[in-house]
C-alpha positions in Angstrom: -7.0 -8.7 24.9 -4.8 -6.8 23.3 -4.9 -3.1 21.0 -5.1 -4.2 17.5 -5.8 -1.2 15.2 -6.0 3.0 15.9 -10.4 3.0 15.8 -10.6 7.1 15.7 -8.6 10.1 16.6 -10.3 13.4 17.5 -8.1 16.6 17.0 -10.1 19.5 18.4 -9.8 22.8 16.2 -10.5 26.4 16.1 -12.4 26.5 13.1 -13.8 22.8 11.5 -14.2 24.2 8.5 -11.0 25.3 8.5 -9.1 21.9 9.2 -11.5 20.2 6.4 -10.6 22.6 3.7 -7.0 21.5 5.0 -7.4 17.7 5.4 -9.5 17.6 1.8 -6.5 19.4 0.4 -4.1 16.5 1.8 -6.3 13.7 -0.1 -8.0 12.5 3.2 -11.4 10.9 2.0 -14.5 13.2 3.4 -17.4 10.4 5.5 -19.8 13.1 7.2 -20.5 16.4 8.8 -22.8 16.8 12.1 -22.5 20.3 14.3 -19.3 21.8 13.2 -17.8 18.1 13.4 -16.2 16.4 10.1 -15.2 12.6 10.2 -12.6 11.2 7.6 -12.0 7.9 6.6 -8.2 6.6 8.0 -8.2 3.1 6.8 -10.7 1.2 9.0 -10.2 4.1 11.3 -11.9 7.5 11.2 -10.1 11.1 11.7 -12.8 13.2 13.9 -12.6 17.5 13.9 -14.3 18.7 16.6 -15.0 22.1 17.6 -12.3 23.2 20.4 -14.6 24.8 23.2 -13.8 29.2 23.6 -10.0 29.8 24.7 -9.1 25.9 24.7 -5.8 25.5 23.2 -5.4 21.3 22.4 -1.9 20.2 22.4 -0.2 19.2 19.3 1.1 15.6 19.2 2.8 14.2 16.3 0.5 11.3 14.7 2.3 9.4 11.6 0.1 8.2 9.1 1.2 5.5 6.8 1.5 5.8 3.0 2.5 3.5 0.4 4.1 6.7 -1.9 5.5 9.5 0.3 7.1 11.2 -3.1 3.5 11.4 -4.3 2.2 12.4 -1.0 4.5 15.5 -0.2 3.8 16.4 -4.2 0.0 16.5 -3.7 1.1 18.9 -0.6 3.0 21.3 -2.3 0.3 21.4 -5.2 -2.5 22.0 -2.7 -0.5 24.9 -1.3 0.8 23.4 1.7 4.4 23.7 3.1 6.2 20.6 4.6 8.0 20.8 7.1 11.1 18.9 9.5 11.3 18.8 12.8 14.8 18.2 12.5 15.4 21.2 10.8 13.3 23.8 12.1 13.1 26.7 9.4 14.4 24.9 6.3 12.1 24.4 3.3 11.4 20.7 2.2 12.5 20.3 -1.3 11.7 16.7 -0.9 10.9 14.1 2.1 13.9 13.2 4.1 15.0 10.0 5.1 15.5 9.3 8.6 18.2 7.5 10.8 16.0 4.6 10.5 15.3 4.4 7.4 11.7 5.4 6.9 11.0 8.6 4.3 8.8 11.2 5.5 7.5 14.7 5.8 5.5 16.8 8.1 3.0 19.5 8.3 1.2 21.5 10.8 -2.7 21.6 10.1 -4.7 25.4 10.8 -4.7 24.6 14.2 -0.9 23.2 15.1 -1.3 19.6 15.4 1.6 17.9 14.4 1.5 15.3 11.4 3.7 12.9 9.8 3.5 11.1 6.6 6.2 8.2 7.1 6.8 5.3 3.9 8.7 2.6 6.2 11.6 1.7 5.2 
């Protein structure tokens, strides 16, 4: 048996409706509400916000998300009021997504509630 595909992540969040505003922004593709929860289609996966309980803080890992068109991607972001960002050079404005050591083009972005995000086009 092995893991062959990411099935759902759950990012817990101050305020849902919040993070959906912020995710519909991005382009992610709404599925459902239920409770103060919102599901989003990620590929055959699905992107869960769920209500962080009183005074929980939830870490912030960084999750890369595939796309096909980073340069359209990091546009849509900027256009929806959002400000990229690079972890490699804390403080500096993104003019445009960088290419890393690797190869692979990407940006960043912290949602409402500081989870970490990239958006990598592999090289």
């Amino acid at each position: 048996m092995t893991i062959s595909r990411l099935h759902h992540l759950v990012l817990f969040c101050a305020d849902t409706e919040r993070s959906r505003v912020f995710y519909e922004a991005l382009g992610f593709t709404y599925l459902r509400g239920y409770e103060g929860m919102h599901w989003f289609a990620l590929g055959d996966a699905e992107l869960m916000l769920h209500p962080a309980e009183p005074g929980e803080k939830a870490g912030a890992p960084v999750i890369h998300f595939a796309t096909p068109d980073v340069d359209a991607l990091f546009a849509r972001a900027v256009a929806a009021g959002l400000q990229p960002l690079d972890h490699q050079n804390p403080g500096d404005l993104m003019q445009a997504p960088v290419v890393r050591p690797w190869g692979d083009r990407e940006f960043e972005l912290a949602d409402p509630d500081g989870q970490w995000l990239a958006f990598t086009e592999a090289a």
